[in-house]
N, C-alpha and C positions, 0 to 999 in steps of 0.2 A: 472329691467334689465332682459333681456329677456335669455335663455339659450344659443342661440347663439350668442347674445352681452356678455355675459358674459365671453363666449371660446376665443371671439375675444380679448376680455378687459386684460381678466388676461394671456393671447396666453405667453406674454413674462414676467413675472411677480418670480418675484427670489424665491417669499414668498415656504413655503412647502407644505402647504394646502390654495387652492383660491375656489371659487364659480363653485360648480359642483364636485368638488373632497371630500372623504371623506379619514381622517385619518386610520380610521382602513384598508382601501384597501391599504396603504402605508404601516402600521403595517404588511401586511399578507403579500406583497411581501415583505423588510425586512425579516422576519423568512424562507419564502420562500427558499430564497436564501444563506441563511446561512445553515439552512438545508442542503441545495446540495451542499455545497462547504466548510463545514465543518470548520470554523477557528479556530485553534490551540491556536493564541496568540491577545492581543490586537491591534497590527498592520493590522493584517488581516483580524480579525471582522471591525476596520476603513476601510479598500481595499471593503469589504463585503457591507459597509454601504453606501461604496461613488458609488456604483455599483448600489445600490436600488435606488439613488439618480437621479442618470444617468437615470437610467430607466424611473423613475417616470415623469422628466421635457421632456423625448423626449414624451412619450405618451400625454405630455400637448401642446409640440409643432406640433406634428399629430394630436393632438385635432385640433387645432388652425388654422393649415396651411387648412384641409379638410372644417371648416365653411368659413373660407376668400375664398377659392376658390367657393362655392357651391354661396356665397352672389354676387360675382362678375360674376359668368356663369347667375345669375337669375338677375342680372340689364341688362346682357348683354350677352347672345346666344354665339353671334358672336362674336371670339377677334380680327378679324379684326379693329370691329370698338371699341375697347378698348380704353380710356382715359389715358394717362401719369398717373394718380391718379392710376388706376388698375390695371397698370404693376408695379409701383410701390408697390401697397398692396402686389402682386402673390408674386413682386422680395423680400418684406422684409421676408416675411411668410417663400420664400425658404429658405433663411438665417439664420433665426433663426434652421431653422429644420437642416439644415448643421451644424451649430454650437450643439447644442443639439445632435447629431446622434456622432459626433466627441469628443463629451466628454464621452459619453455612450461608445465609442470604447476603448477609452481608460480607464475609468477605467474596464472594460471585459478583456483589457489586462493586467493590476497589477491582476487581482484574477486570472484568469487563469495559469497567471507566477508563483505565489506559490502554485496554485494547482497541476503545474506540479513539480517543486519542491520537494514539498513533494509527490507525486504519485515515483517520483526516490528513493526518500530516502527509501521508504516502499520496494521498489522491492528492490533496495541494500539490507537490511536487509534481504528481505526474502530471497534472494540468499545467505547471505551470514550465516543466519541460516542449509540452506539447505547443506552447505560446509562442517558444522561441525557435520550436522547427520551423511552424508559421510565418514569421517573423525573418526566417532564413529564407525560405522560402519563397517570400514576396520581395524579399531581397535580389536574392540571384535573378526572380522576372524580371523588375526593374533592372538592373545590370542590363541584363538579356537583352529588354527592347530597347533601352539607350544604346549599347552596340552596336544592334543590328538598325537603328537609324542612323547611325552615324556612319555605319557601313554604305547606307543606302544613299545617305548623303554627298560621299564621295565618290561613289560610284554614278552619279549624275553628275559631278561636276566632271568627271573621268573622260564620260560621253559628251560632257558640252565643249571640253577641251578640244578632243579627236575634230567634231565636228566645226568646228573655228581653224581648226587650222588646214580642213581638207579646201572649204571653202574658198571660192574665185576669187573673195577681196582679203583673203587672209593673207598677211604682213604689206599688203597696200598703205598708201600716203597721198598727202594731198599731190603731191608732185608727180605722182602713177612712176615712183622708181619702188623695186620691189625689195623689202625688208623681211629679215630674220623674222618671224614671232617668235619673241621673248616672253610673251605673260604666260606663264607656268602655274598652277594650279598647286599650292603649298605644301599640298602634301604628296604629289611625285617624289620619285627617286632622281637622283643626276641621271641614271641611266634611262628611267623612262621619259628623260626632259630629253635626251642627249638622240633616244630613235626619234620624238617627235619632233626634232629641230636638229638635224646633223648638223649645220653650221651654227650653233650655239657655244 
């Protein structure tokens, strides 16, 4: 059988692998296309699988349809004067390749549809990782500037302390005998209480 008896022969033919086709080219597009579209779970390596499937019978049906038409232009030039037999061959040839093209679309559309699916799910995630660096984020500022007010806080009572006690009437009484300062500022150490007050 000749190579274009044979396109024509196995044109419509269910098998996986026919006359002219070879397995491994089917193997490579398979991987091909799991590759680029990644599946997740076993559902969608089948979505994956019926997708190379698709693929594979339309390029046998473009086989097919390109030799029946190339055999019937070379019996015959002119389609005017075309036989009922070779509208008939053109009209099945187209059909098969409509039917074939239409299955190809639709499974393109099952893998597409979880590819967008999860193309969402990832940007959901990523957005909503991005909410909670935010979220840390304006955390630690807040931290940050309660700190550093409270730093600053103390560090004026620090200087109002020093200054109260440098002062002419510090540890005075009504009596004019002169006293200890005692009032310490709560958050001193004993040692920082103990240089501004040695007799404490």
């Amino acid at each position: 059988m000749s190579k274009q008896n044979a396109a024509v022969h196995h044109g419509t033919s269910a098998n996986l692998i026919v006359a002219g086709e070879r397995l491994e080219d089917f193997i490579q597009l398979t991987d091909t296309l799991i590759t680029h579209f990644q599946p997740s779970n076993p559902e969608e390596q089948h979505l994956v699988e019926d997708l190379a499937h698709g693929r594979w019978m339309l390029w046998r049906r473009q086989r097919a349809q390109r030799v029946i038409e190339a055999d019937v232009h070379a019996s015959q030039p002119d389609p005017d004067k075309w036989t009922e037999t070779e509208f008939k061959r053109i009209a099945l040839s187209d059909r098969y390749l409509t039917q074939a093209t239409r299955a190809y679309q639709r499974a393109l559309k099952n893998v597409e549809a979880f590819a967008k699916e999860r193309a969402k799910s990832i940007r959901w995630e990523a957005m909503h990782d991005l909410a909670l660096q935010r979220l840390h984020l304006q955390q630690s500022k807040h931290e940050f500037a309660l700190n550093n007010a409270i730093a600053k806080e103390q560090e004026a009572l620090f200087r109002s302390a020093k200054c109260a006690d440098s002062s002419p009437f510090a540890g005075s009484n009504p009596t004019g005998a002169s006293t200890p300062y005692t009032q310490f500022p709560p958050f001193l150490t004993t040692e920082q209480r103990r240089k501004m007050n040695p007799a404490a």
